[in-house]
Each structure stands twice: as structure tokens, then as C-alpha cells.
C-alpha positions as a Markdown table, in Angstrom:
| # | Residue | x | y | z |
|---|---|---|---|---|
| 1 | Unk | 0.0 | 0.0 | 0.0 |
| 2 | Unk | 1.7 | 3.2 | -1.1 |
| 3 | Unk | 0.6 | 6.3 | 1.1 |
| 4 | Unk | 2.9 | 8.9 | -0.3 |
| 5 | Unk | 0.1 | 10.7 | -1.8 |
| 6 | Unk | -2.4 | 10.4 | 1.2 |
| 7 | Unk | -1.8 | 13.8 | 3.2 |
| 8 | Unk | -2.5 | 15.2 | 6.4 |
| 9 | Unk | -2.9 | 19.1 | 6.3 |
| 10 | Unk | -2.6 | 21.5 | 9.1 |
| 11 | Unk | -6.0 | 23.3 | 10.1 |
| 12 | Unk | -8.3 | 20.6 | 7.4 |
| 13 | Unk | -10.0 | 18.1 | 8.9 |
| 14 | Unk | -9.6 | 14.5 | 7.6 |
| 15 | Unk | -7.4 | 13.2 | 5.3 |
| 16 | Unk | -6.4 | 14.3 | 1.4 |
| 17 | Unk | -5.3 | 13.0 | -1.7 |
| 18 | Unk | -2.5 | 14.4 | -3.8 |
| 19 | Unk | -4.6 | 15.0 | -7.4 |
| 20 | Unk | -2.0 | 17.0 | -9.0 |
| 21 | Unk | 0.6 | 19.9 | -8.4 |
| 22 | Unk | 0.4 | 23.5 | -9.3 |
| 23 | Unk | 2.8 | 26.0 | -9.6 |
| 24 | Unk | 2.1 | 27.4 | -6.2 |
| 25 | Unk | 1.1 | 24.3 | -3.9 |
| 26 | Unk | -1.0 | 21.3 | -5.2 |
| 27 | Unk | -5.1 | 20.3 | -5.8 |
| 28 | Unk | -6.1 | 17.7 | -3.2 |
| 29 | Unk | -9.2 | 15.8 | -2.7 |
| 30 | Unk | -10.9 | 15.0 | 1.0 |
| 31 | Unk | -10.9 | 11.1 | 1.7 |
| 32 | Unk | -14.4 | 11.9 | 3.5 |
| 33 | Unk | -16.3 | 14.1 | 1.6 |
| 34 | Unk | -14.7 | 13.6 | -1.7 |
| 35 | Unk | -14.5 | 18.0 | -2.3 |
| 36 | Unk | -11.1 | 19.0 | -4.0 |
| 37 | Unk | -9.6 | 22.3 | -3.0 |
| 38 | Unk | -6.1 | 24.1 | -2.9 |
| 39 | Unk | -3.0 | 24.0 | -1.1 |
| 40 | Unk | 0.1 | 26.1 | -1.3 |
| 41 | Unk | 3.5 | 26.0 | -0.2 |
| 42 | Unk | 3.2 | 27.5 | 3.0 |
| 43 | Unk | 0.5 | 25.0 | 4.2 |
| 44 | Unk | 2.0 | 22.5 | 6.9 |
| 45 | Unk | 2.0 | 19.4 | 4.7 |
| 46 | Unk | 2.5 | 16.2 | 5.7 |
| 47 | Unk | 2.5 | 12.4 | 3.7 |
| 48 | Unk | 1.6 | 9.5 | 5.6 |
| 49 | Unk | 4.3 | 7.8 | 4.0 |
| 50 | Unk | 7.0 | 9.8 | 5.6 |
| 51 | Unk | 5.0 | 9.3 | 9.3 |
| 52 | Unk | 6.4 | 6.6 | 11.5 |
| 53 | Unk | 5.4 | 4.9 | 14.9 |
| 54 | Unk | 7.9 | 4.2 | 17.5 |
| 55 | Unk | 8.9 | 0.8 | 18.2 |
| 56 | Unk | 11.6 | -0.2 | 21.0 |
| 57 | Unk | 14.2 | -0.9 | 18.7 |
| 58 | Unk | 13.2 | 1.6 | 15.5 |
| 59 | Unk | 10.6 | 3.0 | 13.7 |
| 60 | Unk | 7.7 | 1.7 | 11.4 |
| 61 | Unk | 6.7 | 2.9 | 8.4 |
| 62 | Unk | 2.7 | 3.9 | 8.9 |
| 63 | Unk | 1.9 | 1.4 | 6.0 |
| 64 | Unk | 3.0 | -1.2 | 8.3 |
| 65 | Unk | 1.2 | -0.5 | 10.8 |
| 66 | Unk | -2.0 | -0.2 | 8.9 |
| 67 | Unk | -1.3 | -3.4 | 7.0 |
| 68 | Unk | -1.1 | -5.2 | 10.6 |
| 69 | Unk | -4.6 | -3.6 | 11.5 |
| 70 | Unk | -6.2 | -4.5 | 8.5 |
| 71 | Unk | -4.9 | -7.9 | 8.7 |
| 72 | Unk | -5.8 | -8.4 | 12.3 |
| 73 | Unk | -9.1 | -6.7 | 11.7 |
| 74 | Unk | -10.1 | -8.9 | 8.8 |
| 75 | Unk | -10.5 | -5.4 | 6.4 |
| 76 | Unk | -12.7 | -4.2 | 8.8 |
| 77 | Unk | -13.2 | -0.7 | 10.8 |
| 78 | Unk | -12.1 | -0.6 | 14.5 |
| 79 | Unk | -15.0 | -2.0 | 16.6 |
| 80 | Unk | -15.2 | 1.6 | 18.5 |
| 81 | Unk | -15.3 | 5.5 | 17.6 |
| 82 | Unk | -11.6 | 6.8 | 17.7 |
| 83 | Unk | -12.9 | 10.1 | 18.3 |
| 84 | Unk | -14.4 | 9.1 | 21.8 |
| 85 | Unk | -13.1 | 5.5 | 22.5 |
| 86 | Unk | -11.3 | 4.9 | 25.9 |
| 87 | Unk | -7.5 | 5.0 | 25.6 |
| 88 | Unk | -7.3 | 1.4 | 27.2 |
| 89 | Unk | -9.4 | 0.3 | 24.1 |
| 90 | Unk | -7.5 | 1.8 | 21.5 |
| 91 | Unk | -4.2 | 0.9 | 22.9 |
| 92 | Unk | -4.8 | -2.9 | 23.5 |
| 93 | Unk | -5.6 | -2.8 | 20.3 |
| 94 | Unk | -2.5 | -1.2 | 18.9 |
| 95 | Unk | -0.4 | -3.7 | 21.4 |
| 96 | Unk | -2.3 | -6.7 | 19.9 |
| 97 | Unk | -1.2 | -5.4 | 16.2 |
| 98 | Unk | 2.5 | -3.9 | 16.8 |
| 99 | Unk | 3.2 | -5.5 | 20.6 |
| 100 | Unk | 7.0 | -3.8 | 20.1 |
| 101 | Unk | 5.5 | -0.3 | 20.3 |
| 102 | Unk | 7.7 | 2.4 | 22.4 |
| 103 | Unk | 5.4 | 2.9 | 25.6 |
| 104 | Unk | 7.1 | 6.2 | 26.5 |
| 105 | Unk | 7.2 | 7.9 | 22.8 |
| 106 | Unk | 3.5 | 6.9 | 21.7 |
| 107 | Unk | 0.6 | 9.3 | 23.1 |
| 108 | Unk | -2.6 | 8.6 | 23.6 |
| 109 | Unk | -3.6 | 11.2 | 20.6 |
| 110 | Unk | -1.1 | 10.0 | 18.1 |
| 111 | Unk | -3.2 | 6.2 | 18.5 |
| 112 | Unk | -6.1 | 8.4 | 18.1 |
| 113 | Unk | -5.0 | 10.0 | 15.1 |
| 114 | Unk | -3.8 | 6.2 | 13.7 |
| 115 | Unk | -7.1 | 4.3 | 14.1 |
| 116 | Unk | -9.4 | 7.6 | 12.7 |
| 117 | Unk | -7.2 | 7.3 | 9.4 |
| 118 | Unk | -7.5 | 3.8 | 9.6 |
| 119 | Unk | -11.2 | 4.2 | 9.0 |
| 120 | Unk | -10.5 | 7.3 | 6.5 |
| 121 | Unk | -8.4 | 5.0 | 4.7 |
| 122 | Unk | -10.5 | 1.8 | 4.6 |
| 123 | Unk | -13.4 | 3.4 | 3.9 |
| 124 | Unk | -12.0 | 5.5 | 1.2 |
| 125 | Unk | -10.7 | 1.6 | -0.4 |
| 126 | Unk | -6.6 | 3.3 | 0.0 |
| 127 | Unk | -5.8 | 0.3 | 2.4 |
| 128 | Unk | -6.1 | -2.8 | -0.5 |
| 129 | Unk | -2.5 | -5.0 | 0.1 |
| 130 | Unk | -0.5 | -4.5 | -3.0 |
| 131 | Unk | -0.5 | -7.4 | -5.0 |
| 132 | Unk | 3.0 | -9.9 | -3.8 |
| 133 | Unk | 4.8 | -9.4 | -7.2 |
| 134 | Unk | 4.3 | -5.8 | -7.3 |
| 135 | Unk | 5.9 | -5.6 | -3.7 |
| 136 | Unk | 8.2 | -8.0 | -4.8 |
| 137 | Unk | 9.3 | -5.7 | -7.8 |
| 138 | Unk | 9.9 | -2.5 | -5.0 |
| 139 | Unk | 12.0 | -4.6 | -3.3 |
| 140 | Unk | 14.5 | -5.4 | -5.9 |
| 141 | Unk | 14.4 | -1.6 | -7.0 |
């Protein structure tokens, strides 16, 4: 699953997709509501393919993570509301997918933030597991 297009803007709520670039800043579309609108260079961009989650020894790459949720989830939502779920909830569920996950460095909102995109994700169809000879072929690049 490639997320370098998926973005998380500053100040907009949800999640975007990279449609194309413009001379000053780039048109994206929201995952939720499907509206495209402008961004420039002075916007505080981020790609959830440069986001990582701290582990005790390193760091893993988001799409890691959310291929071990979607796996351990069966391609389905989370079972509760990110939004308003109990912190307990949300992180026995993050311990049962990445059990290696750095205690001290991972805050309650940043497992907030990773199971709402979650649902952005699945329900927008951006979480599908690449096919094994196309992640075969990245490898070898």
C-alpha cells in the first residue's frame, strides 16, 4: 500500500489525496467528503508515507502499521469511535497489532490520530495490500 500521496494538512480536517501539483502548492481531494480544493507551499504538509510509529528498537513505516490492523481486523473498521473511545481500548488494540510499540514515545492522541485514518483509509478503499509481485518488484528496486 503506497501512502505517499495520502496527506495530512494543518488546520483541514480528515485526510487528502494528492490529485496533481500547481505552480504554487498542489489540488487535493478529502478522503471523507470527496471536495477538491487548494493548497500552497506555506500550508504545513504532511504524507503519511514519511509518518512513523515508534517501536523499542526503530521505527515503522505507517503502511506497516495499517497493514497489521487490516490484517488483524479482517479489512474491517475498529469495533469503536476513535474520536471518543477509551484509551485502554485503543491501545490494546494497537499492542495486539505492533506488541513492540515504544510505551514512552506513543501518546494517547497519536493512537487516536492512527485508528481515525484507519477508517479514513478503509473506507475510502486506499488500504487494499498490494499485489506480492508488485511488492516484490519494490523490493529489488
Amino acid at each position: 500500500m503506497d501512502l505517499t500521496n495520502i496527506l495530512v494538512i494543518s488546520g483541514k480536517p480528515d485526510l487528502s489525496e494528492l490529485v496533481s501539483q500547481t505552480k504554487g502548492g498542489a489540488i487535493v481531494k478529502n478522503l471523507v467528503s470527496g471536495q477538491k480544493y487548494p493548497v500552497f507551499k506555506n500550508d504545513r504538509i504532511s504524507s503519511l508515507g514519511e509518518i512513523r510509529l515508534f517501536t523499542d528498537s526503530d521505527e515503522r513505516p505507517l503502511s506497516e502499521v495499517y497493514t497489521a490492523v487490516y490484517n488483524h481486523l479482517g479489512a474491517k473498521p475498529t469495533a469503536f469511535d476513535p474520536k471518543k473511545a477509551d484509551s485502554k481500548e485503543m491501545f490494546a488494540l494497537l499492542e495486539a497489532v505492533l506488541p513492540d510499540y515504544d510505551r514512552e514515545r506513543v501518546h494517547a492522541s497519536d493512537v487516536k490520530k492512527l485508528f481515525s485514518w484507519y477508517n479514513i483509509l478503509l473506507a475510502a478503499g486506499k488500504l487494499e495490500p498490494e499485489p506480492e509481485e508488485a511488492q516484490e518488484e519494490k523490493k529489488d528496486e
